[in-house]
C-alpha positions as CSV (number, residue, x, y, z in Angstrom):
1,X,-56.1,-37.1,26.1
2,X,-58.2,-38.6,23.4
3,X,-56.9,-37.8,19.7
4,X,-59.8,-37.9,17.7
5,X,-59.8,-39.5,13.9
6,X,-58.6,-36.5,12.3
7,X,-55.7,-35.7,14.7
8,X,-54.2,-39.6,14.9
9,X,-54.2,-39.3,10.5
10,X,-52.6,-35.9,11.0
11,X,-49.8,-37.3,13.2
12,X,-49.4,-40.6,11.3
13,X,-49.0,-38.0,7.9
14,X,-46.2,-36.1,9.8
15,X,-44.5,-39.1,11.0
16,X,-44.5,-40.3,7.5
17,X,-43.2,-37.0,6.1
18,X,-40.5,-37.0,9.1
19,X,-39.3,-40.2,8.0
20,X,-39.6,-39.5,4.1
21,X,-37.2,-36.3,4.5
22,X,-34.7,-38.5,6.5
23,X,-34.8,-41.6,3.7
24,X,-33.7,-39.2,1.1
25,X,-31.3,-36.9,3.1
26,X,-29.6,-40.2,4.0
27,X,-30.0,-42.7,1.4
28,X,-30.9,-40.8,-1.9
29,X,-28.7,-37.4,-1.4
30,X,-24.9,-37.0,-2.3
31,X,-23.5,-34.0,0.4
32,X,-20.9,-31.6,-0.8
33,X,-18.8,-32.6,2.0
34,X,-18.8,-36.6,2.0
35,X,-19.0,-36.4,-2.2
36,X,-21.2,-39.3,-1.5
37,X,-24.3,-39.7,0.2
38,X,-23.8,-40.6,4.2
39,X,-25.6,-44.1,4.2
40,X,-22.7,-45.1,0.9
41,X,-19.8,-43.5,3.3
42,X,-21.3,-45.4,6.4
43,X,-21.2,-48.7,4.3
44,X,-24.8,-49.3,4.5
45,X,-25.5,-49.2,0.7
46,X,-23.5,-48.8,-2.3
47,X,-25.2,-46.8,-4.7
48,X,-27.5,-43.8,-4.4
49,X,-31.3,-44.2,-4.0
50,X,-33.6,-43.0,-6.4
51,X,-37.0,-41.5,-5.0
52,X,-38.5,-44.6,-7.1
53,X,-36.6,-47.1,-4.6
54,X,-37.3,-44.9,-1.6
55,X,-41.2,-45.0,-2.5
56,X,-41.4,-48.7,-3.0
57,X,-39.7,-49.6,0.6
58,X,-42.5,-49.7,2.8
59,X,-44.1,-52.2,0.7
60,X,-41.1,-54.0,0.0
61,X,-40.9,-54.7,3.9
62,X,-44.6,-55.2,4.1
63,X,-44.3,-57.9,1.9
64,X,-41.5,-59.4,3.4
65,X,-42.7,-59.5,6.9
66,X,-46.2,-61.4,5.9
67,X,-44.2,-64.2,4.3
């Protein structure tokens, strides 16, 4: 099946948005539960994300992977 221009933008938007929801949910929320957010009680990080540092990642890693 051929996606034309409009649909492949669509899906890429979604993706995006997919991803976005998960960043924050994981990295930028503190759960009632946990007290903290799950990436701080997994060890991955040690300090809550702002949407600020969320936003700048994917240019963060764009930059690192042309150097």
């Amino acid at each position: 099946m051929l996606l034309h221009s409009w649909q492949h933008f669509f899906w890429r938007w979604i993706e995006f948005a997919v991803a976005l929801h998960f960043m924050y949910y994981n990295f930028g929320r503190i759960h009632q539960t946990l007290r903290v957010s799950p990436a701080m009680e997994a060890g991955i990080t040690d300090h809550l994300w702002s949407l600020e540092e969320i936003a700048a990642l994917p240019e963060a890693l764009d930059r690192e992977s042309s150097n």
